[in-house]
Structures are given as structure tokens and as C-alpha cells.
N, C-alpha and C positions, 0 to 999 in steps of 0.2 A: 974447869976445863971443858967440858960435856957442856955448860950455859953456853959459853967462848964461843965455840965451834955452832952450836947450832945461833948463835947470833950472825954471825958470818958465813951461812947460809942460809940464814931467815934474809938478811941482808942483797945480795945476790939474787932472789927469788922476789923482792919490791923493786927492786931498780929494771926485772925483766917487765913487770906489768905495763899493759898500755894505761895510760891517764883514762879517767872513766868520765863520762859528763849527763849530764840528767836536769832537761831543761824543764821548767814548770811553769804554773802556769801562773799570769801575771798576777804578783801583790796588790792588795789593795792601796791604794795614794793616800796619804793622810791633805787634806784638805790644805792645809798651809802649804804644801809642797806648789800646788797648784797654781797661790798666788804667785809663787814664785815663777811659773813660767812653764814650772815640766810636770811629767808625769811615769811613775814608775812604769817598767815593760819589761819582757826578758828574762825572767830569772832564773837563773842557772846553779847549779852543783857540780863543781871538778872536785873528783879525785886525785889527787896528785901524787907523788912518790911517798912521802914524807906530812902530808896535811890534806885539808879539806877547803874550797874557797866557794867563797860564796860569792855572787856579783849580779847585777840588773842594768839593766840599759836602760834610755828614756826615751820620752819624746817630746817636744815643744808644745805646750796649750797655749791657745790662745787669748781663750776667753774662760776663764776660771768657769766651774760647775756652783759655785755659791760666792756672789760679792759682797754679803754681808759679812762672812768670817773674813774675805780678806780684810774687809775693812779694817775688822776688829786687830788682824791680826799687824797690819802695817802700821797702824798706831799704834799699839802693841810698841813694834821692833820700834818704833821712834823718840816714844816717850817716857817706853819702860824706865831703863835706865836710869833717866831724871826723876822719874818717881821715887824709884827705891832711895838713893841719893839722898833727896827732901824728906824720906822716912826715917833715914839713918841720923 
């Protein structure tokens, strides 16, 4: 009864809070991100009623910071597959 009760005023007392937000400072990019086009930015911490969220925004790269991994990494995404495939 005593748990009940202070449940359903613990309850009442999270639904009053404001969300809370705690921006940081930008992630490092993992390199293959890059050949892909973007690059992390933004990263933020909400509070929320009931959880925690986590999120980052990006931005457009143009021209990758290392074209040898992308290389690696596009042939990679291309021929992986067929590799393991021909392995199995």
C-alpha cells in the first residue's frame, strides 16, 4: 500500500519535470562514414519523462580526409559478399 502510493506520487513528480538536453561536443567520424558522404556533428543528450535519447546530426563531406580507406572500403562493400560466398 505504502509502495502503491508513493509510486503514484513518484509518478506525478516525473511527468511535472521539464525534459532536460546536454549538448556535446562533436563525435569523432569513423573514416568509412566519410566515404559515405557525411560526417557526424551535434551530439546531444535528452532527458525525457520515462528514458534517455541519444541523437547527432551531420553534415555533407565532399571530399573524404583519406581516399585510400575509402578505396579499401568500397571494394570492401562490392566484393565482400562474393568473397565469403566462394569461401563457403
Amino acid at each position: 500500500m505504502v509502495q502503491s502510493t508513493f509510486n503514484v506520487y513518484f509518478e506525478k513528480l516525473i511527468k511535472q519535470l521539464p525534459a532536460l538536453r546536454y549538448p556535446l561536443t562533436n563525435p569523432p567520424t569513423p573514416k568509412e562514414l566519410e566515404c559515405l558522404g557525411f560526417k557526424l556533428t551535434k551530439a546531444n543528450i535528452e532527458f525525457r519523462k520515462r528514458y534517455m535519447e541519444f541523437s547527432w546530426g551531420y553534415r555533407m563531406v565532399k571530399e573524404p580526409s583519406n581516399p585510400e580507406i575509402c578505396e579499401m572500403f568500397t571494394n570492401f562493400l562490392r566484393n565482400g559478399p562474393a568473397e565469403i560466398i566462394d569461401k563457403t
